[in-house]
N, C-alpha and C positions, 0 to 999 in steps of 0.2 A: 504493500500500500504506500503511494508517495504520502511522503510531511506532509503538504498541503491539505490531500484527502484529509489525512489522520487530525487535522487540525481543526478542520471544517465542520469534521464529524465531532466531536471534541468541543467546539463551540457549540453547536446546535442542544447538544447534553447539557451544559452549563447555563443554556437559556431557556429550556424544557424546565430542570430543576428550580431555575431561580422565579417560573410561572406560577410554579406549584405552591413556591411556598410565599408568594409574594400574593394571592388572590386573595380578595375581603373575606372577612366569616361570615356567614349567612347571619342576617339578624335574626334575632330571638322571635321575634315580632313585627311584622308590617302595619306602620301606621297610615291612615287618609286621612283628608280633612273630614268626614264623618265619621273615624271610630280613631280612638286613641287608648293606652292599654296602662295599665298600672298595677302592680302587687300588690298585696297585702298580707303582711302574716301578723296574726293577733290570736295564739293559740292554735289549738282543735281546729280545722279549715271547714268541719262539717258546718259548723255556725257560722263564722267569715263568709262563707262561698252564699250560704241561705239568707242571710243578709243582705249581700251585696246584689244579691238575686234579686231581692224586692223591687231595687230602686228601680222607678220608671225607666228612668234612662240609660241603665246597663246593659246591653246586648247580649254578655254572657259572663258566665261568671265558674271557671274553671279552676279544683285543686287539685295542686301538686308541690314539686320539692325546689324550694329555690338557694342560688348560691352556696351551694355546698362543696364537696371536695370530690364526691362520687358520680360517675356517668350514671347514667340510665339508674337509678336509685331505684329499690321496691320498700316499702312501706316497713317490714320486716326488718330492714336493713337501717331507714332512718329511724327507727325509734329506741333503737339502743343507744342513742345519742352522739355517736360517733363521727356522724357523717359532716355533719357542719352546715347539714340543709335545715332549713326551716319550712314547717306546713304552710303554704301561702295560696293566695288565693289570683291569678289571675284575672284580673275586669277588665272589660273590653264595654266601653261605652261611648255613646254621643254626647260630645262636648256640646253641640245646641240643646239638651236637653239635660245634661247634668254634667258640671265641673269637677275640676279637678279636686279644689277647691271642698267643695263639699264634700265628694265623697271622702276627702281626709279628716274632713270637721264629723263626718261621723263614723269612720273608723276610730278616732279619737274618744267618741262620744261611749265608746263600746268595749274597751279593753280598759285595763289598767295598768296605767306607761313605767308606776312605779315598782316592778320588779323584774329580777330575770329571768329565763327562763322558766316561764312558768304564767299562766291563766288559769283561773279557779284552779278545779282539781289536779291539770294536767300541769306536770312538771319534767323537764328535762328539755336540751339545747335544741328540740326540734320544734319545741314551742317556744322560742325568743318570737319578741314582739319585732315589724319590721315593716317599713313600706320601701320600696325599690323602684327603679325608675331607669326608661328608655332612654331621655333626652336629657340634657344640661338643663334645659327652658323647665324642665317639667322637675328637677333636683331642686333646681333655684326655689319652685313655689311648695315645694315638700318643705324644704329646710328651714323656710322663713314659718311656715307654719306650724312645725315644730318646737319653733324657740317661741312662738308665742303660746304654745302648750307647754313649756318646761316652768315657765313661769308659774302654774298652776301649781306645780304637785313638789314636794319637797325632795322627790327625786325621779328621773328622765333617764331609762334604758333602753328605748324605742331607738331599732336601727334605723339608720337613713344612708341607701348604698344606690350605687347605679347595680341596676338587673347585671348578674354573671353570668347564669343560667337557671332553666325553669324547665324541669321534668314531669308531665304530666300522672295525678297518682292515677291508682288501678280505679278500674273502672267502677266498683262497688263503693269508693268513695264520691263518685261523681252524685250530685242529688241527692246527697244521703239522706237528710230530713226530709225530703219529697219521697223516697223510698221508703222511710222506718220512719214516719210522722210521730213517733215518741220514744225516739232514739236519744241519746245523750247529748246534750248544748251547753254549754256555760253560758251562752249568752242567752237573752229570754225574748218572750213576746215584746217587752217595750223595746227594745232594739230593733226587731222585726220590721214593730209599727211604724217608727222614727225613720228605718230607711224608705219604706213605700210614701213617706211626705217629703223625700228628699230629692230636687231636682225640681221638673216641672212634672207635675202633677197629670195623670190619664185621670177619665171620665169616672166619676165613681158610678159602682158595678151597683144593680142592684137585683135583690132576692128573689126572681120569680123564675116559675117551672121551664125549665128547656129538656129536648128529648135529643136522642144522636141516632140514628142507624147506627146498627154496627159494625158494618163497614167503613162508614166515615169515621165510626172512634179508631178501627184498626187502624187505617190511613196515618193518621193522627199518632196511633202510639207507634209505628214504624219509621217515624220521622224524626222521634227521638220527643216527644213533647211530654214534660211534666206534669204525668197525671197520677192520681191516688186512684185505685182500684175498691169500690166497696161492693161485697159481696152480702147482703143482707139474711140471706137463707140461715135456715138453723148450721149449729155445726158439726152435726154429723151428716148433715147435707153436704156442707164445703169439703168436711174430708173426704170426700168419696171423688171431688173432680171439682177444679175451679181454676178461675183465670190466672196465668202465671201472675203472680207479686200482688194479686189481691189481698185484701184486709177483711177480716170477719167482723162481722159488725151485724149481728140478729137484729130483725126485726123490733122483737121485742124489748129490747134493749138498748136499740138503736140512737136516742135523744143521750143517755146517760153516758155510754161508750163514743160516740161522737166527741161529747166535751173532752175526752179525755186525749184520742183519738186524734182530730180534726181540729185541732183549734187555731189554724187558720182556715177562716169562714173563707177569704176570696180566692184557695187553692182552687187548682183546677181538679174536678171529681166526676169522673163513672161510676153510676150506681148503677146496680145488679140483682135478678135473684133468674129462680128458675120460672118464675110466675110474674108476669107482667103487670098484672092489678098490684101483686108485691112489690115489685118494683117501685110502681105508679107509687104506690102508698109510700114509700120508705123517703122517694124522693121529696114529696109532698110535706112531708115531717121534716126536711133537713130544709128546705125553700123558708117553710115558716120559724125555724131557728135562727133565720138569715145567713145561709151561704151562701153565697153570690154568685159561684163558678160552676154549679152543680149541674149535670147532665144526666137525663135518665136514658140509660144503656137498654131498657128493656126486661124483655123475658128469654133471656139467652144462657145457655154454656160451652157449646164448644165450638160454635161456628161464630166468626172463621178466627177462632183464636187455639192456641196452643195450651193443651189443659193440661193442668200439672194434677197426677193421680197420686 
């Protein structure tokens, strides 16, 4: 081979390599002028994420593991506290319809900035408190709002970092309180409340009977949309065959088990039995408690859904 070749060929290697490691890193997150994204970690993400879920103006509201030291993290792994991630919560919202601004004034409003590692019951470095951030622009109006929370409390351990990285958790944390509607929160209904008045305000819902095909609820939970399943039948009814992730909730029982159950009224709900008058009836009971979002499913069970025996 002449020098030349060999040199040629020799360049081309040195400017292939220097491509590779010279290309941007894919960002974390694409932002537009209508959605722009922010973290939060303030304990337990089960609560975080259902919160931030409320607000009118959040688009979506995803947990997982941010700024840690570990790729692809599993749940298992961060809670031995080892990994250096934090449970956070992903928001993805319309700046015309809710700030940045606010939605920190009520993360703020929801945790307790004065300790580490640790909200209510849950302790260890996977619940440090924390909000993270894309841009300089969006650090800048974190930090100053920060300092004028630190001022409050006689001590301030709220991280304030730009975003490293954010690993989506498993999929059974995603919706958790939409899945297990009396699953475990530290944070309570008034926090709930407080973020659905945060931003600009949707139309208030109000209490009266609606019905669904069952194909359009199918539709509907195929697409991924958070819905409560209630199945009204006795329970030795439901054991024998019922809608995957439904909830028992008898008839007769139904007003009492609801408050416990259901206590947020503007969830979105499919009611359920084998008997459509039953149906009719359970929904009709739940309308006049004042749930807002209630849909009666009918007198169905296995079509066209997937019945867990």
């Amino acid at each position: 081979m002449r020098l030349s070749s060999f040199l040629a060929i020799a360049l081309l290697a040195v400017i292939a390599v220097s491509l590779v490691f010279t290309q941007p890193k894919a960002p974390v997150a694409a932002e537009t002028m209508d959605e722009k994204t922010a973290y939060f970690a303030g304990g337990c993400f089960w609560g975080v994420e259902h919160m931030m879920d409320q607000v009118p103006g959040v688009i979506s509201a995803r947990s997982g593991y941010a700024n840690g030291t570990l790729e692809n993290p599993d749940y298992q792994t961060v809670v031995k506290g080892k990994t250096g991630h934090r449970e956070t919560v992903e928001v993805v919202y319309n700046p015309g319809l809710v700030t940045l601004e606010e939605l920190v004034s009520l993360y703020f409003s929801a945790i307790d900035p004065t300790v580490q590692n640790r909200q209510g019951n849950d302790i260890g470095t996977q619940y440090q408190t924390g909000i993270y951030y894309l841009t300089e622009e969006d650090g800048e109006i974190i930090r100053s709002l920060a300092e004028t929370e630190k001022t409050k409390h006689s001590a301030f351990y709220v991280e304030i970092a730009p975003l490293k990285s954010f690993y989506p958790a498993e999929e059974y944390h995603q919706d958790y309180l939409v899945k297990n509607p009396g699953g475990y929160c530290h944070l309570g209904q008034s926090d709930f409340e407080r973020a659905r008045q945060t931003g600009s305000q949707a139309p208030a819902r109000t209490a009266e009977y609606r019905s669904i095909r069952p194909q359009d609820a199918k539709a509907e939970m195929d697409k991924g949309a958070k819905i409560i399943i209630v199945d009204v039948r006795e329970p030795f009814e439901f054991a024998a065959g019922h809608i995957k992730d439904a909830i028992n909730l008898p008839l007769g029982d139904l007003i009492s088990l609801a408050k416990e159950n259901l206590p947020d009224k503007d969830a979105l709900i499919y009611l359920y039995c084998r008997s459509g008058a039953r149906s009719h009836t359970g929904a009709l009971m739940l309308v006049k408690e004042g749930y807002t979002n209630l849909y009666d499913l009918g007198g169905i069970i296995n079509w066209p859904y997937d019945v867990v025996k």
